[in-house]
ROSE-4610 file (N, C-alpha, C; in Angstrom, 1 decimal, always signed):
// ROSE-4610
residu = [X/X/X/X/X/X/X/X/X/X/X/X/X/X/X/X/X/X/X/X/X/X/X/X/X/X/X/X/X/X/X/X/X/X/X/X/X/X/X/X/X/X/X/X/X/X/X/X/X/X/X/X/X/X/X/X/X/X/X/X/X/X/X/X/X/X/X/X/X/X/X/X/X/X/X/X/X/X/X/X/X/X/X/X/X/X/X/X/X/X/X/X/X/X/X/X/X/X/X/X/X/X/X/X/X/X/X/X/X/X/X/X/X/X/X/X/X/X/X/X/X/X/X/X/X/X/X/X/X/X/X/X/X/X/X/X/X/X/X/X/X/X/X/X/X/X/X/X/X/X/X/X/X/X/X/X/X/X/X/X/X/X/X/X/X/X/X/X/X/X/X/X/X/X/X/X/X/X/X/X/X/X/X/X/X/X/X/X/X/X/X/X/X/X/X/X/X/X/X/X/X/X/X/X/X/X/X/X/X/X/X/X/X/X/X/X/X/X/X/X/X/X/X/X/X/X/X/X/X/X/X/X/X/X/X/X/X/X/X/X/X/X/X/X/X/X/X/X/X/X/X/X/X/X/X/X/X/X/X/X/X/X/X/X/X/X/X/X/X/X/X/X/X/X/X/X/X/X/X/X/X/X/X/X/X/X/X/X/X/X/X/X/X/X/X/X/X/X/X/X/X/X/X/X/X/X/X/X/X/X/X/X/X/X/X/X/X/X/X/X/X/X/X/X/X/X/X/X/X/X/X/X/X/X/X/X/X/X/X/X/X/X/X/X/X/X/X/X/X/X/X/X/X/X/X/X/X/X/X/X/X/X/X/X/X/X/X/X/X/X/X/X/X/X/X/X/X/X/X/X/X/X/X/X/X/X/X/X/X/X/X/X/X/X/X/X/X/X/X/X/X/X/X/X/X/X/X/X/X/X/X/X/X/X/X/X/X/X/X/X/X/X/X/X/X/X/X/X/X/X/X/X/X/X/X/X/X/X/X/X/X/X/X/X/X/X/X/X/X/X/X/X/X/X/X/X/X/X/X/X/X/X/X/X/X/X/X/X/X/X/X/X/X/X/X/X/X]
num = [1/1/1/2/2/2/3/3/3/4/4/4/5/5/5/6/6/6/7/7/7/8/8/8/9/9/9/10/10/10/11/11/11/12/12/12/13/13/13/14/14/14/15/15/15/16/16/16/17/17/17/18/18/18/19/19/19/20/20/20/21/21/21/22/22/22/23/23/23/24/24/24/25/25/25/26/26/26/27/27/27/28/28/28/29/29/29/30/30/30/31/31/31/32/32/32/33/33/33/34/34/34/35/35/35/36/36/36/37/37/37/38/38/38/39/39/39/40/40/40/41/41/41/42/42/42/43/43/43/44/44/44/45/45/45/46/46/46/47/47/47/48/48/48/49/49/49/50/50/50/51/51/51/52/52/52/53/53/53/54/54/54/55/55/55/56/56/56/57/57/57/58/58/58/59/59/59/60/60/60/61/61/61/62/62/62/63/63/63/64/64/64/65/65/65/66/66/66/67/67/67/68/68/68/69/69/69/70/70/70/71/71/71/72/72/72/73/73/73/74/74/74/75/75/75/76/76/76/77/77/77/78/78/78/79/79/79/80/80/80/81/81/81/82/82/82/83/83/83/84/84/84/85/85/85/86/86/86/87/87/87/88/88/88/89/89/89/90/90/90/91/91/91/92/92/92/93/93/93/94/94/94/95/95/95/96/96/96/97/97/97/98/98/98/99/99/99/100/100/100/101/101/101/102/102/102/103/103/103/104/104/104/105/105/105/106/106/106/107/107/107/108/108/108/109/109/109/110/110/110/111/111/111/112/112/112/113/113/113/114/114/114/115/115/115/116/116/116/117/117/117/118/118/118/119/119/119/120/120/120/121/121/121/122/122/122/123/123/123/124/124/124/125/125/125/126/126/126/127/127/127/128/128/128/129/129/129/130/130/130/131/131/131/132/132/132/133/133/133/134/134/134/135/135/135/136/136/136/137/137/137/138/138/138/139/139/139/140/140/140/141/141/141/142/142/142/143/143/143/144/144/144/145/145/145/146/146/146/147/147/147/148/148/148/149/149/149/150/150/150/151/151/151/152/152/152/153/153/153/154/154/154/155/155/155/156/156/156/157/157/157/158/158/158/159/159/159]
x = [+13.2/+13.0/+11.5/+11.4/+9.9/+9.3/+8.1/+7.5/+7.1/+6.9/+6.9/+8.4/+9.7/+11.1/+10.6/+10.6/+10.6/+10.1/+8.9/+7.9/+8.8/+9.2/+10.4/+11.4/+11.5/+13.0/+12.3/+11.3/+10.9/+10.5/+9.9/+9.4/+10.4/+11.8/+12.9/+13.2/+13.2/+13.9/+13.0/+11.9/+10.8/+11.1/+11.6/+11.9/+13.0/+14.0/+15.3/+15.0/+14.1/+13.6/+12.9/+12.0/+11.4/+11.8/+12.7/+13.4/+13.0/+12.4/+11.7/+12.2/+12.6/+13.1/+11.7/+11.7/+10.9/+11.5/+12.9/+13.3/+12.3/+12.1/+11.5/+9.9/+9.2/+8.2/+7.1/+6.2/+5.1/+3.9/+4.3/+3.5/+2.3/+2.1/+0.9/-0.4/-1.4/-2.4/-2.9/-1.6/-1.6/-2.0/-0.8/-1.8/-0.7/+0.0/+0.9/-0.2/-0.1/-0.4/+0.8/+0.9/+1.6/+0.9/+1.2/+0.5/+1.5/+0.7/+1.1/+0.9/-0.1/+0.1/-1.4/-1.1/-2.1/-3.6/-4.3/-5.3/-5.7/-4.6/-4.7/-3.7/-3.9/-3.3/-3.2/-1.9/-1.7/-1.8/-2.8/-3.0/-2.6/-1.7/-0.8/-1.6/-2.2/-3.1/-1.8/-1.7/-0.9/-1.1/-0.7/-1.6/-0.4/+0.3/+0.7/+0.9/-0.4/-0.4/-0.7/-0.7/-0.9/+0.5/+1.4/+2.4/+2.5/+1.3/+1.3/+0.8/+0.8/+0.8/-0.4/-1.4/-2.3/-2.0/-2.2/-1.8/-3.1/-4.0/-5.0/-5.2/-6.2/-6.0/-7.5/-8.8/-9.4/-10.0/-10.6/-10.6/-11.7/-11.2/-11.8/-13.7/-14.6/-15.7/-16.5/-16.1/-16.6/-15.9/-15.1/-14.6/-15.1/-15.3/-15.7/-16.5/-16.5/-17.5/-18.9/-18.7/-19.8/-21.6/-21.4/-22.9/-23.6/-25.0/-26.0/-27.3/-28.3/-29.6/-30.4/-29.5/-30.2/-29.6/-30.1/-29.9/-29.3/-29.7/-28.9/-27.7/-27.6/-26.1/-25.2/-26.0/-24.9/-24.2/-25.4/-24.9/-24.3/-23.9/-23.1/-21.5/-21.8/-20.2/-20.0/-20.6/-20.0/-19.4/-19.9/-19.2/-17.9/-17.8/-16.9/-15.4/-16.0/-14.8/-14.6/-15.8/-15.5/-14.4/-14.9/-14.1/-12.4/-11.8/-10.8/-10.0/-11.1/-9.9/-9.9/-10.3/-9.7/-8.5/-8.1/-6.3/-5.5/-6.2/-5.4/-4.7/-5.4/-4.7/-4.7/-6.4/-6.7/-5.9/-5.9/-5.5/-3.9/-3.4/-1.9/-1.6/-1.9/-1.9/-2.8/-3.2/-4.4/-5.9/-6.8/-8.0/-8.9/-10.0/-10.9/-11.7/-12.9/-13.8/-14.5/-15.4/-16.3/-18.0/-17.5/-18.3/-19.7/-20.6/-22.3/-22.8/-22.7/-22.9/-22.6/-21.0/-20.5/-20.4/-20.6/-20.3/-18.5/-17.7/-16.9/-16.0/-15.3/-14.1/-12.8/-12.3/-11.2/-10.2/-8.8/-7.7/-7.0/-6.9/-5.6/-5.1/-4.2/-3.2/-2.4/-2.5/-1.7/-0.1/+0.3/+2.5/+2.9/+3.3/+3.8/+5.1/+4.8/+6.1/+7.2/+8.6/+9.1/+9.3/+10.5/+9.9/+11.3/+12.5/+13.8/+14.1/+14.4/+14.6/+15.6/+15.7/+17.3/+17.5/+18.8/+19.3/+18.0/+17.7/+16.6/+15.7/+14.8/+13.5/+13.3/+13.6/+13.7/+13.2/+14.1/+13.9/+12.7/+12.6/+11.1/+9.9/+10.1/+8.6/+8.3/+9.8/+9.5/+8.9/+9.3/+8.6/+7.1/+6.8/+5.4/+4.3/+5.1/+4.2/+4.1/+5.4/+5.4/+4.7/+3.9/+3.7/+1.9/+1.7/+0.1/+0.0/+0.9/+0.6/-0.1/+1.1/+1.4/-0.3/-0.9/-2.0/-3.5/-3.1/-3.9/-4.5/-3.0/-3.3/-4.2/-3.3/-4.0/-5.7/-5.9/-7.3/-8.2/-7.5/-8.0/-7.8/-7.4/-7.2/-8.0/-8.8/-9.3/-10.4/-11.1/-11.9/-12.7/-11.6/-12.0/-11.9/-11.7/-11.5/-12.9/-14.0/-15.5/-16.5/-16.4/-16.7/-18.5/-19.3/-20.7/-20.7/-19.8/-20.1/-19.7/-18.1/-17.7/-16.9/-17.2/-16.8/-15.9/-14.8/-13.4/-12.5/-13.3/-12.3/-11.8/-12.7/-12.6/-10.9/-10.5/-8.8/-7.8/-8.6/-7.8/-7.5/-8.0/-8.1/-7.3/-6.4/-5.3/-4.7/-4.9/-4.1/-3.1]
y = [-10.6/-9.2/-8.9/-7.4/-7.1/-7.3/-7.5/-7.8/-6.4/-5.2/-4.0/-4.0/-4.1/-4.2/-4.8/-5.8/-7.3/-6.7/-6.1/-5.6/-4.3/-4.0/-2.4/-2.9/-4.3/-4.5/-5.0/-5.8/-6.6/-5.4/-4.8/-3.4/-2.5/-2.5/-1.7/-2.7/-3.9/-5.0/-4.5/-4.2/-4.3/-2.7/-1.8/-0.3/-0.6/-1.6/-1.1/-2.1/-3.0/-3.7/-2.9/-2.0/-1.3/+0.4/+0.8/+2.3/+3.0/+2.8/+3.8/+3.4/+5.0/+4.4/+4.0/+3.0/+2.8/+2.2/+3.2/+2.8/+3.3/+2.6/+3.3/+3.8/+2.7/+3.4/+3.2/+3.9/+4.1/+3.5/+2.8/+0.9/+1.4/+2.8/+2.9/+2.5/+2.2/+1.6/+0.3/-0.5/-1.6/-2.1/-0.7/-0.5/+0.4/-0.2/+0.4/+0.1/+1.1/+1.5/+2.1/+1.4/+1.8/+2.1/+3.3/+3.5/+2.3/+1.7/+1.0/+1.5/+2.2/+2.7/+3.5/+4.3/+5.6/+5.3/+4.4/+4.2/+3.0/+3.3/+1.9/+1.9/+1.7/+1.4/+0.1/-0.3/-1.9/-1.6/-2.1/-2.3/-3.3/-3.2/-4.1/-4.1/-5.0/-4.7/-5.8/-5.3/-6.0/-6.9/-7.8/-8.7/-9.1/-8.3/-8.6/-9.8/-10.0/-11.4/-12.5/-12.5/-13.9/-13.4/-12.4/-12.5/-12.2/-11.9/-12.0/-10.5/-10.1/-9.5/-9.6/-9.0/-9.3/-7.8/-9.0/-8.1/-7.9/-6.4/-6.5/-5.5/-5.4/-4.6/-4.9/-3.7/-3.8/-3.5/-4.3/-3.9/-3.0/-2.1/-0.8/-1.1/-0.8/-0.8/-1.3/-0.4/+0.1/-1.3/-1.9/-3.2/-4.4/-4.6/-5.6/-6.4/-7.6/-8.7/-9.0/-8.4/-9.2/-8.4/-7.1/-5.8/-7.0/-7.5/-7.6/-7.7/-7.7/-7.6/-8.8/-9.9/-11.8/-12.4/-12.6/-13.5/-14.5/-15.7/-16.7/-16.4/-15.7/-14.9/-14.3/-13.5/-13.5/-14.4/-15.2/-16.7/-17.5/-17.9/-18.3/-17.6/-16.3/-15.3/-15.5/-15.6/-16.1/-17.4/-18.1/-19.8/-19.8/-18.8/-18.9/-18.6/-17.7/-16.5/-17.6/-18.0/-18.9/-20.0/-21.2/-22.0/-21.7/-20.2/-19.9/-19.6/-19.6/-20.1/-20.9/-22.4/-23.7/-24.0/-24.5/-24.8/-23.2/-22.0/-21.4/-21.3/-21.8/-22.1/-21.5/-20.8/-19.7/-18.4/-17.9/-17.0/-16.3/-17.5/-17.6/-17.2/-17.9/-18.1/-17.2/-16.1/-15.0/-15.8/-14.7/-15.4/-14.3/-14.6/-13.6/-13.4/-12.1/-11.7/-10.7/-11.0/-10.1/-9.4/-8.5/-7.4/-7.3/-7.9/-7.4/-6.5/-5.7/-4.7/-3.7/-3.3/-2.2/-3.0/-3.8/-4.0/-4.7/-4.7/-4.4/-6.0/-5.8/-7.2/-7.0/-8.1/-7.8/-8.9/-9.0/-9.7/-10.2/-10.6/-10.6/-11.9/-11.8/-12.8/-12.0/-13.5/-13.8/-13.9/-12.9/-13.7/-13.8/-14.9/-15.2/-14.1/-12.9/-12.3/-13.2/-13.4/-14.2/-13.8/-14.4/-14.2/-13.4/-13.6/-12.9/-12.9/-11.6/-12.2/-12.3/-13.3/-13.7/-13.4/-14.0/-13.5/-14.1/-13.4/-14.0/-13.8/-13.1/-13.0/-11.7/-10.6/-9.7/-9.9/-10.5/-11.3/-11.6/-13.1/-13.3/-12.5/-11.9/-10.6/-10.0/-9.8/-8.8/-9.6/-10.7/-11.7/-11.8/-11.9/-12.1/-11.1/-9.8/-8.9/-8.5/-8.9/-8.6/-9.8/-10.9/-12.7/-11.8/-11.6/-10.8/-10.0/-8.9/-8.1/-8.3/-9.2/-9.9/-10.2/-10.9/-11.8/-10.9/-9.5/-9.0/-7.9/-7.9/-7.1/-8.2/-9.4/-10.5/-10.5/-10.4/-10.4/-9.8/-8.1/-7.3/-6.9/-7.2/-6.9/-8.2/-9.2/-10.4/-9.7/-9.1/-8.7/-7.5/-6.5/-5.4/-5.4/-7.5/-7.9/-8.3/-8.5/-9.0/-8.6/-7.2/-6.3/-7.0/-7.5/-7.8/-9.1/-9.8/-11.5/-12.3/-12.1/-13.2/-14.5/-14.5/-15.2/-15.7/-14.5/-14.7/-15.2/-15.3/-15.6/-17.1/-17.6/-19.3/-19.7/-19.0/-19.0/-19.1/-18.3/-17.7/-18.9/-20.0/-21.1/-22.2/-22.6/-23.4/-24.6/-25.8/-26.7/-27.3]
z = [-32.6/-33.0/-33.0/-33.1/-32.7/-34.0/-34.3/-35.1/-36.2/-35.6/-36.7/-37.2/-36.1/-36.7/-38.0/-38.0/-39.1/-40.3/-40.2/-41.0/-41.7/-40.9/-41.0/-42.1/-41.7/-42.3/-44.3/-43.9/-45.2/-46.4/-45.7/-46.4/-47.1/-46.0/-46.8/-48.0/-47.9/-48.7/-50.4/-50.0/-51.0/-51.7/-50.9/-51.3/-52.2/-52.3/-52.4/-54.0/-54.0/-55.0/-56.1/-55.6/-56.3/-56.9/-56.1/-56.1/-55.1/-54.1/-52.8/-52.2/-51.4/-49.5/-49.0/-48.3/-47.8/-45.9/-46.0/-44.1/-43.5/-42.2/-40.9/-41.4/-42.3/-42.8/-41.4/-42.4/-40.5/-40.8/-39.8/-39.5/-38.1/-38.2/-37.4/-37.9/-37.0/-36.8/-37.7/-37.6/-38.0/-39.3/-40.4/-41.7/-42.6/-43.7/-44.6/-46.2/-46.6/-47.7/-48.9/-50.2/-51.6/-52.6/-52.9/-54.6/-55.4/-56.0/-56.8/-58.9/-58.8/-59.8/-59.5/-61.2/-60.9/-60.6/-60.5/-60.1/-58.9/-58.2/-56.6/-55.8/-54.6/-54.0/-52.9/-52.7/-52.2/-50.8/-50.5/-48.8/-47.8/-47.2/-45.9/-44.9/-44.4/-43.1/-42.2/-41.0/-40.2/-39.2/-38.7/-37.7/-37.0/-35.9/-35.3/-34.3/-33.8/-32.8/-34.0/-34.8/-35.7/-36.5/-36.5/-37.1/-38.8/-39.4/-40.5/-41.4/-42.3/-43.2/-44.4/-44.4/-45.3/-46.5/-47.7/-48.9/-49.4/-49.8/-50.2/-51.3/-52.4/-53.3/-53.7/-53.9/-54.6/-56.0/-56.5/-58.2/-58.5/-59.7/-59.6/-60.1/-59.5/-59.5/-61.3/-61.9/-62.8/-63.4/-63.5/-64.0/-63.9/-62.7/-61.8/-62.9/-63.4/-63.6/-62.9/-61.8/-60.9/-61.2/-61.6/-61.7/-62.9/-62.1/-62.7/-62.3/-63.1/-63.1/-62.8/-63.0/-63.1/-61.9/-61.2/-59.9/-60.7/-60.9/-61.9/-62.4/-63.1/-64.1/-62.2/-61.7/-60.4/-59.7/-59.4/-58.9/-59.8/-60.9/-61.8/-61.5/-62.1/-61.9/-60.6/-59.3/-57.7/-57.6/-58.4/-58.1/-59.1/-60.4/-61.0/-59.9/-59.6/-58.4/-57.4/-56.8/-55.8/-56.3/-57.2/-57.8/-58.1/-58.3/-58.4/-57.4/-56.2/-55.2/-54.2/-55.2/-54.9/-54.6/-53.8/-54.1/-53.7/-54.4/-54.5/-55.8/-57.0/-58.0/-59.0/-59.2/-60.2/-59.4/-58.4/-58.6/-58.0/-57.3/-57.6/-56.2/-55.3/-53.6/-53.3/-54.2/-52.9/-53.3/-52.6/-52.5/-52.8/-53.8/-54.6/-53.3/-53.3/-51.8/-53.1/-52.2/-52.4/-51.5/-51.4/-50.4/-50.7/-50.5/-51.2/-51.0/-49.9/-49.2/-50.6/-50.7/-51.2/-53.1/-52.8/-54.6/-54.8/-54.0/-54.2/-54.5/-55.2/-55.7/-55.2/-54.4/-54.3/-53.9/-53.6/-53.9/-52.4/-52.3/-51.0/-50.3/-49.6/-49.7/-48.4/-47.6/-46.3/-46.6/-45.9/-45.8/-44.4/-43.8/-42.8/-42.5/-41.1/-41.1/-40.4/-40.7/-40.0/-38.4/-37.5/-36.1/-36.1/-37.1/-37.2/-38.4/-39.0/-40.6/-40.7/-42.0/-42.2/-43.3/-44.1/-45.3/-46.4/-47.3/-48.3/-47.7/-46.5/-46.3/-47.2/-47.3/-47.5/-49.4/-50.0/-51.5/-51.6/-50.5/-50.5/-50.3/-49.5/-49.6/-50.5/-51.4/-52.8/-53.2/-53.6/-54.7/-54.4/-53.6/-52.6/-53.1/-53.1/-53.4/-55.3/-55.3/-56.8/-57.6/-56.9/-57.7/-57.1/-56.4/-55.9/-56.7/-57.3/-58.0/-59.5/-59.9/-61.3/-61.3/-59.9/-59.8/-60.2/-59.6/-59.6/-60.8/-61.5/-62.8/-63.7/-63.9/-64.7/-64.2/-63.2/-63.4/-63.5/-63.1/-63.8/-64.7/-65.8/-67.4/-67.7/-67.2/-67.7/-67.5/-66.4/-66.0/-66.9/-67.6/-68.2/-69.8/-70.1/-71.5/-71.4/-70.7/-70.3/-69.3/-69.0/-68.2/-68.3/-67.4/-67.7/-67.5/-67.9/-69.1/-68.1/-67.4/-67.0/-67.9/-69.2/-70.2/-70.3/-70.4/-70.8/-69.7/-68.6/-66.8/-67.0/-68.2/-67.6/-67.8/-68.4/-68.8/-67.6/-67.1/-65.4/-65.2/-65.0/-64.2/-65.1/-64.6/-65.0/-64.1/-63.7/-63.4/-63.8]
């Protein structure tokens, strides 16, 4: 099956999970976008020839951990972020980024689209998006319990 099909189909699976139609959504310029709540929205970038689906979400500015004045203290909070996505472990299969340019923090996570979906792909993508989400609030509510400090993140990180 065609690869936006697939995308077509995972996406209803994810509508019907959440309460939205989400049939026949429109998968132009290789880019679905959801409000997820009143201040963001979840960004799908699509990758058709690699077959995959990138889940991405940035954290709102004014929260971010990372604004400071001490080179040292920056570079400290970068190795913490970096460190958390070792394994993949701190932050629950996605991977922390961060933009220097724009300031910006953000989240995202690869999902393999399948090549025909079967029974349960549809489950699994909910889960996918809703285990990213789960990931992404937790860090931003960790983030806006130490807005400056960095302090309170060391929690995040759990083996």
């Amino acid at each position: 099956m065609d690869f936006y099909a697939n995308m077509g189909s995972l996406l209803e699976g994810l509508g019907k999970r959440i309460g939205l139609d989400l049939a026949a959504p429109d998968l132009s310029d290789d880019y679905f976008g959801l409000a997820v709540d009143k201040s963001g929205v979840l960004n799908m970038l699509l990758q058709p020839q690699r077959r995959t689906c990138v889940l991405h979400r940035e954290f709102s500015r004014d929260t971010a951990c990372l604004p400071t004045d001490d080179a040292a203290e920056l570079a400290r909070r970068l190795a913490f972020l970096l460190g958390a996505n070792v394994m993949l472990l701190g932050t629950g299969g996605a991977a922390l980024g961060y933009d220097e340019t724009s300031g910006t923090l953000s989240l995202s996570m690869s999902y393999n689209v399948p090549e025909e979906v079967q029974e349960g792909d549809r489950e699994a993508f909910a889960d996918a998006v809703e285990a990213f989400l789960e990931s992404f609030a937790r860090w931003s509510d960790h983030m806006e319990q130490a807005p400056g400090t960095g302090e309170n993140m060391t929690g995040m990180i759990r083996v």
